[in-house]
C-alpha positions as CSV (number, residue, x, y, z in Angstrom):
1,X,0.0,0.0,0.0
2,X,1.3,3.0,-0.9
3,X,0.8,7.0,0.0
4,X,-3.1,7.7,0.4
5,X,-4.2,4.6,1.0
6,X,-2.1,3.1,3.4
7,X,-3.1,6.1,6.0
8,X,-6.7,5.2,5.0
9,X,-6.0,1.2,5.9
10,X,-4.1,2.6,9.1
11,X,-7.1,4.9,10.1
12,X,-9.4,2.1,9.8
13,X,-7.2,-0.2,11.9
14,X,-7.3,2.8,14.5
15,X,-11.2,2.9,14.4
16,X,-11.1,-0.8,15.4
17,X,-9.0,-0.6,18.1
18,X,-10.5,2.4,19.5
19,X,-13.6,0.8,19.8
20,X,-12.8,-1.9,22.2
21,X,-10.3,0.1,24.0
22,X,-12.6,3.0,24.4
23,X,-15.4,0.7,26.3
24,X,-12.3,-0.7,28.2
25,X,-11.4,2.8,29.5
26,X,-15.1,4.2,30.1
27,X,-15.9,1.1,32.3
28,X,-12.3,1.5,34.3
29,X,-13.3,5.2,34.4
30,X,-16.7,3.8,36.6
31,X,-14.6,1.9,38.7
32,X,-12.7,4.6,39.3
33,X,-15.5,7.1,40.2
34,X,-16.9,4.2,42.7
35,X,-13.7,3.6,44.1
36,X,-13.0,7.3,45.0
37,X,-16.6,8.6,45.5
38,X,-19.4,6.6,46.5
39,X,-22.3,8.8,45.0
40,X,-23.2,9.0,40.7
41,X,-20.6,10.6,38.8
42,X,-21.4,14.4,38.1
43,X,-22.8,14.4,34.5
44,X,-23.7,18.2,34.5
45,X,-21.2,20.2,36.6
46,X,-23.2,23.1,36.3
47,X,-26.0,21.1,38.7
48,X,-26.3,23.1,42.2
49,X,-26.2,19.9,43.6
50,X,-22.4,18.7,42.8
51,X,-19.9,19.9,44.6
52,X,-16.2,21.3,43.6
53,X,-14.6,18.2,45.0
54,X,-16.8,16.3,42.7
55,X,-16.6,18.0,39.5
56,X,-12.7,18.3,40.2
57,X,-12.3,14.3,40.5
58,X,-14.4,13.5,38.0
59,X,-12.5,15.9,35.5
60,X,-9.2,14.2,36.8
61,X,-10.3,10.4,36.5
62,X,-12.0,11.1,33.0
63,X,-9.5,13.3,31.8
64,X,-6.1,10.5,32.6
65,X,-8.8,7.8,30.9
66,X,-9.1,10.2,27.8
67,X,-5.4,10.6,27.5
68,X,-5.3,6.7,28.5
69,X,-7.3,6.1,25.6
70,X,-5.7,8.0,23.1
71,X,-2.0,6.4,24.5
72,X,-3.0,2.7,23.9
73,X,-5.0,3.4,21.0
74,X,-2.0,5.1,19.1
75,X,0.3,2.3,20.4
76,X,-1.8,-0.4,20.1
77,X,-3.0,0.5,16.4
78,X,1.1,1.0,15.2
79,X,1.9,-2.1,17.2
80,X,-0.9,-4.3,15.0
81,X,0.4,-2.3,12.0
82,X,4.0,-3.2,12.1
83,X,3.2,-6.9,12.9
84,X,0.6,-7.1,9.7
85,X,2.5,-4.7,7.7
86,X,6.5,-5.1,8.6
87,X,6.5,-1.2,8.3
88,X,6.2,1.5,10.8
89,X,2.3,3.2,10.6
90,X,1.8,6.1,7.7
91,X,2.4,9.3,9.2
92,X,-0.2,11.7,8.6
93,X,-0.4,14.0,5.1
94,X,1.3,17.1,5.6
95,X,-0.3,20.6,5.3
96,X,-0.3,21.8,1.5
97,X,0.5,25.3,2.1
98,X,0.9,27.8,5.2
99,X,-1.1,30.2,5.3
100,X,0.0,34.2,5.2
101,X,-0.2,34.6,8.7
102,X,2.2,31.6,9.7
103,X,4.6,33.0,6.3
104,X,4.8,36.4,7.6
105,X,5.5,34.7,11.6
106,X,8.3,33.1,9.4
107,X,9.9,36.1,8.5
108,X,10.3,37.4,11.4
């Protein structure tokens, strides 16, 4: 696979092992929540009834699972890609051109 393609192939092979490790990380993210609070998680921060602490440890727990996520889904998808491919994962295209606000930043 060449150029276009093969980051097509590699994005697919992302999607699928986002999917599994996304519903990995959401249920860990419960556990989480249950293991440091024993109430619901906060859904709407803006609701009178949570409180700072809650809101704050919810947006810690969710926001290390995010950056989990993103970690072993990156990893995981260039791990399956070198073993299927023997090559390392496409990198994504390049921007074609700047635009005049990053040329004249250049000059500078």
């Amino acid at each position: 696979m060449a150029g276009g393609s093969s980051r097509f192939a590699f994005k697919i092979l992302s999607a699928a092992v986002a999917i599994p490790v996304g519903k990995l990380i959401a249920k860990a993210t419960g556990k989480a929540w249950t293991a440091a609070r024993p109430d619901n998680p906060p859904h709407n921060p803006k609701e009178v009834q949570t409180s700072w602490a809650d809101a704050i440890i919810f947006a810690l727990i969710t926001g290390i699972g995010a950056a989990l996520a993103q970690l072993v889904t990156t990893k995981g998808a260039d791990t399956v890609w070198r073993a299927a491919t023997g090559k390392p994962s496409p990198r994504p295209k390049e921007p074609k051109d700047n635009t005049k606000a990053d040329k004249e930043v250049a000059t500078l």
